[in-house]
C-alpha positions in Angstrom: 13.1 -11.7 -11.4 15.3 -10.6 -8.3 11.5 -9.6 -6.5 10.3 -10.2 -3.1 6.7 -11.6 -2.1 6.2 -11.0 1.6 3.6 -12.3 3.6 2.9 -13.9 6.7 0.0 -16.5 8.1 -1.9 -14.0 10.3 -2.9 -12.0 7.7 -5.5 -14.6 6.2 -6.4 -15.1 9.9 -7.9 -11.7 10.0 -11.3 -11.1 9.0 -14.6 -8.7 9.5 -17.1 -11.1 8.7 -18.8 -13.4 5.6 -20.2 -9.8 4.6 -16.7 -7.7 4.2 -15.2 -7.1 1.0 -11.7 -6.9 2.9 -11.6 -11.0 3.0 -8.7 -13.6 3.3 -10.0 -14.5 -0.1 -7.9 -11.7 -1.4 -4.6 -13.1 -0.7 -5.4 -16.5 -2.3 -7.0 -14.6 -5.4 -3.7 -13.0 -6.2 -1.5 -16.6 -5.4 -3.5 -18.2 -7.5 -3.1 -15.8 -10.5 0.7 -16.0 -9.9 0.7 -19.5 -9.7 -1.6 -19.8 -13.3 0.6 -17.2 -14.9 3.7 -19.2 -14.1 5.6 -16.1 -12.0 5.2 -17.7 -7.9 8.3 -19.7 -9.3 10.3 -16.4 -10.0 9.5 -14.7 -7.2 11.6 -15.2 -3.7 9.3 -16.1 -1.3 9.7 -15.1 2.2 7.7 -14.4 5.5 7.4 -10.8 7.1 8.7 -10.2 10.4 5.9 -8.7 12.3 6.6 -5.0 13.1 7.4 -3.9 17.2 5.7 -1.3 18.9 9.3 0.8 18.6 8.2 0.9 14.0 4.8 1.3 14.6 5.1 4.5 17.4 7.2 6.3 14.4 3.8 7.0 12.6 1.4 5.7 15.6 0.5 7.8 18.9 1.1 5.6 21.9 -2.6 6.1 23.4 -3.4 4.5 20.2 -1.9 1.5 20.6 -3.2 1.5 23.8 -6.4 1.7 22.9 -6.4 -1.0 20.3 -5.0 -3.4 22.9 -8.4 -2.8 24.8 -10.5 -3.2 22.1 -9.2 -6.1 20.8 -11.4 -9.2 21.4 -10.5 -12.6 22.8 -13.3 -13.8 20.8 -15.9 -12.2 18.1 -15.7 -9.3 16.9 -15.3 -5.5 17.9 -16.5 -2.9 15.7 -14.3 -0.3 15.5 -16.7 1.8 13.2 -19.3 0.7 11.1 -16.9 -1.1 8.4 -13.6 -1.7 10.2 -13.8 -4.6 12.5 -11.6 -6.6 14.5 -11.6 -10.3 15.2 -8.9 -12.2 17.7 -6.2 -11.9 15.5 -6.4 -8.4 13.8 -3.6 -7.0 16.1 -1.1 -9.7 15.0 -2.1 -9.1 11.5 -1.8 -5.3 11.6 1.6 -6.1 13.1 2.8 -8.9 10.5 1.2 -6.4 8.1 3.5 -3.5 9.6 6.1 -5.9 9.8 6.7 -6.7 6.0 7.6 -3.2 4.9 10.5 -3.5 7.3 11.9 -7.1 6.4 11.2 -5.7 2.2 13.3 -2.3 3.3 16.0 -4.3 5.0 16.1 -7.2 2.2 16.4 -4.3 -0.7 19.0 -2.0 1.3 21.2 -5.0 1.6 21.4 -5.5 -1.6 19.2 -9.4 -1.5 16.4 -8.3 -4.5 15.7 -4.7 -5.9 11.7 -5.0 -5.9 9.6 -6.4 -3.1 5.7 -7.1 -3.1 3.8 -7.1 0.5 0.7 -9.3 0.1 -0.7 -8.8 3.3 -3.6 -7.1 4.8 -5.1 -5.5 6.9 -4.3 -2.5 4.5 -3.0 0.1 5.6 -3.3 3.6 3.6 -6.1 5.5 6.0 -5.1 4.5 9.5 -4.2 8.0 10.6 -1.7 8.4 13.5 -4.4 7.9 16.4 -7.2 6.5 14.3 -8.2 2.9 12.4 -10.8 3.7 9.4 -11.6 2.3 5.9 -10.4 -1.8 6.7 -6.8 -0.2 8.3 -5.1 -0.6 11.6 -1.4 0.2 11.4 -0.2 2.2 8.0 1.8 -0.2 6.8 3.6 2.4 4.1 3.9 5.4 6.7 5.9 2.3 8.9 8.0 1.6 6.1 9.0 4.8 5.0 9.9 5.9 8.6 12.0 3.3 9.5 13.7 3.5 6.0 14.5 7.2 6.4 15.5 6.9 10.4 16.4 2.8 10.5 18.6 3.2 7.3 19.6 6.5 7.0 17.6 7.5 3.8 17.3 11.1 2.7 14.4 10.9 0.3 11.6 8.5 -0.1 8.2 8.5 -2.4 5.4 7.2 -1.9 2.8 6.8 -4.7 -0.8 5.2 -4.1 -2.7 4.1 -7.3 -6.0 3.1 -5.3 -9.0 4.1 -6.2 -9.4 6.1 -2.5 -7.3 8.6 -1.5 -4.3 7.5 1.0 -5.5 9.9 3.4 -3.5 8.9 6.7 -0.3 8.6 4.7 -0.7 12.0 3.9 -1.3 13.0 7.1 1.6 11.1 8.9 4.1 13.3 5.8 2.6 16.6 5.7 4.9 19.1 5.2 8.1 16.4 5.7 10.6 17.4 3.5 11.9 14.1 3.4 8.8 12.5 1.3 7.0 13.0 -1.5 3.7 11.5 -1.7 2.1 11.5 -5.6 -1.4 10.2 -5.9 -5.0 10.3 -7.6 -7.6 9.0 -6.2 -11.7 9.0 -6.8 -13.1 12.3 -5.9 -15.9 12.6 -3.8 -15.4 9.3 -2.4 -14.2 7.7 0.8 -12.7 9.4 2.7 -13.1 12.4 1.3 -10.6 14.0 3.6 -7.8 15.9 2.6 -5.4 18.7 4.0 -6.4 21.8 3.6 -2.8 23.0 3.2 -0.8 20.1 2.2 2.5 21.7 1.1 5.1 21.0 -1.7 5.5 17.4 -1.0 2.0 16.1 -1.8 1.0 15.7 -5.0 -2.4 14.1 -4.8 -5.0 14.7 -7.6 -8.4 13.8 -7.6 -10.1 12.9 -10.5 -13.7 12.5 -11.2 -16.3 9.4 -10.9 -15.7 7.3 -14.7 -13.0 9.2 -15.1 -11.3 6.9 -18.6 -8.0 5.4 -17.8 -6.4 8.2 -20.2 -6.9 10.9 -17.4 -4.7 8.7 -14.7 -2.0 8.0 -17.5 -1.7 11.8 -18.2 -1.6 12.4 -14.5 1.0 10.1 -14.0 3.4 12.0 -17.0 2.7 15.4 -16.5 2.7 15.6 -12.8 4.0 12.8 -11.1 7.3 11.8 -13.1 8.4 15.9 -13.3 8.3 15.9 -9.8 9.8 12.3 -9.5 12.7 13.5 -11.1 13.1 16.3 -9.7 13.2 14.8 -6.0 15.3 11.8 -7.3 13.8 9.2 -4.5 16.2 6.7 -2.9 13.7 4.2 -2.8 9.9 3.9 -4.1 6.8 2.5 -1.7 3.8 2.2 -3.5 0.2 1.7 -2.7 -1.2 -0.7 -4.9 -4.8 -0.3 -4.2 -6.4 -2.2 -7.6 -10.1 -0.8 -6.5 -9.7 2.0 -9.9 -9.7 -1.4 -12.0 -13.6 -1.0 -14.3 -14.9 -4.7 -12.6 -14.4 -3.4 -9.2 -17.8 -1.9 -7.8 -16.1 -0.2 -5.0 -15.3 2.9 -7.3 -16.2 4.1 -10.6 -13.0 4.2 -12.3 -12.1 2.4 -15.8 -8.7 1.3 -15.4 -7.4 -1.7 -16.0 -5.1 -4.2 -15.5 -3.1 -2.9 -18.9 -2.9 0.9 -16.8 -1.7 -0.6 -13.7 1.8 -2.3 -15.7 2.0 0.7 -17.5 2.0 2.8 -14.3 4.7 0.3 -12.7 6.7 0.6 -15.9 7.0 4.2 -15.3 7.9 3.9 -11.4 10.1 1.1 -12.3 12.0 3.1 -15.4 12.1 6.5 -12.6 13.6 4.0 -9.8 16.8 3.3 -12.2 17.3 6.8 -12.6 17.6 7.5 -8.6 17.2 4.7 -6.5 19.0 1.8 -7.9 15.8 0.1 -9.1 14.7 -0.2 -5.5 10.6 -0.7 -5.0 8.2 -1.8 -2.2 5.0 -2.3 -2.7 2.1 -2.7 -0.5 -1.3 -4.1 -1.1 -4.0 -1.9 -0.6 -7.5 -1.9 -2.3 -8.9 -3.8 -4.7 -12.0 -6.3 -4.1 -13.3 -8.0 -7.1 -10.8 -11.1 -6.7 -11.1 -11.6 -10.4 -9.7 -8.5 -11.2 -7.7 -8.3 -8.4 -5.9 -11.3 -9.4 -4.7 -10.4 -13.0 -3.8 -6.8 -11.9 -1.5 -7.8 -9.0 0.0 -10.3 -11.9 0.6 -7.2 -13.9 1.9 -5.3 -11.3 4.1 -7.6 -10.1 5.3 -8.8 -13.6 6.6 -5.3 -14.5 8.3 -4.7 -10.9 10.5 -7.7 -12.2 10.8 -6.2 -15.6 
């Protein structure tokens, strides 16, 4: 299993309070899984180098940065808006966070593993280019594809996102750019609930209704995702692996389970062979009950490594 697992210390350091379901807790509910399944072992462990300003102002406005420099408290917290929350060491975390796309882009390009896993957090799928919402800061798979396609020269990336919520700042930060296509569904109408109005060729995000069966996601993933897969032949894969779609998980009303999310990283995995030489990032997103969250990121992670 030639697969990276990517974190970094400040990412369990961040937190919104005992209430939040965006918790340290997270991280040690997929290690522990790993570890019980016998796969930590396997996997080459290594620690993200945080992102600098230079990634993040590729998908990030400057006044933005700015701005979460001011806010950022030297003790407490700081409400950002009524459920994303900064404590003293969110920036570092949304940095290391940033950060681990680039050392998994660098570490597949080279040639040192084909597959990478970023357990970190904050998450980073709806931070929009001047604005933190839903739990993100910095969008950690915006970062990563930018700096792939202007760091290493890429021509085509994709970007899929399995969470239960659609990846509304990623889409934003790729509208229209040529260079990316973003395939997605996502729980419609839930949070956000924001999408472009004209999103162009390259975004195929599909909503899908509340208890939507697992059977709808699988036939989204064959008839429209893989087609257009194959027809933009990716030189690398980032994924959003938001596990909040899996039935245990109160923070949507989706069935799947942690059966559908192997099977969707089977497909990704047998498309990356076909075009990108079997390369894969992927970034944690979503996905709260820690139960749940534990045996999916397993699953996911066990077909990465085939």
């Amino acid at each position: 299993m030639d697969t990276l697992y990517i974190t970094h210390p400040e990412c369990r350091l961040h937190e919104m309070g005992d209430w939040h379901p965006e918790c340290p807790e997270r991280l040690d509910a997929m290690a522990d899984q790993l570890l019980a399944h016998g796969l930590m072992d396997f996997l080459i462990q290594r620690t993200a180098r945080p992102a600098a300003d230079e990634d993040v102002l590729r998908v990030h406005r400057p006044e933005y940065l700015a701005e979460l420099r001011r806010q950022a408290p030297a003790e407490g917290y700081f409400p950002v808006d009524a459920d994303t929350v900064m404590n003293p060491h969110t920036l570092a975390a949304a940095y290391a966070a940033a950060g681990s796309g680039l050392t998994a882009v660098d570490a597949i390009v080279a040639g040192e593993a084909r597959t990478a896993f970023c357990a970190v957090r904050p998450p980073g799928h709806h931070a929009r280019p001047a604005q933190a919402m839903g739990f993100c800061f910095f969008n950690n798979i915006a970062v990563a594809a930018a700096y792939a396609l202007e760091r290493h020269g890429l021509a085509r990336v994709a970007i899929i996102d399995f969470d239960v919520h659609h990846g509304n700042g990623t889409e934003e930060a790729f509208l229209h750019d040529d260079r990316v296509l973003m395939c997605s569904f996502y729980q419609h109408a839930l949070f956000p609930n924001m999408c472009a109005e004209d999103p162009g060729p390259n975004m195929i995000n599909i909503p899908v209704p509340a208890y939507a069966e697992a059977s709808v996601c699988r036939d989204i993933v064959t008839d429209s995702w893989l087609p257009a897969l194959r027809a933009f032949r990716p030189e690398l894969i980032l994924v959003s692996a938001g596990f909040d779609g899996h039935r245990e998980d109160e923070m949507g009303q989706l069935r799947l389970t942690e059966a559908d999310y192997a099977w969707i990283t089977q497909q990704l995995v047998g498309v990356s062979h076909e075009s990108a030489q079997g390369r894969i990032v992927s970034f944690l997103e979503g996905g709260y009950n820690l139960s749940a969250l534990g045996r999916s990121a397993v699953a996911h992670i066990r077909a990465l490594g085939e």
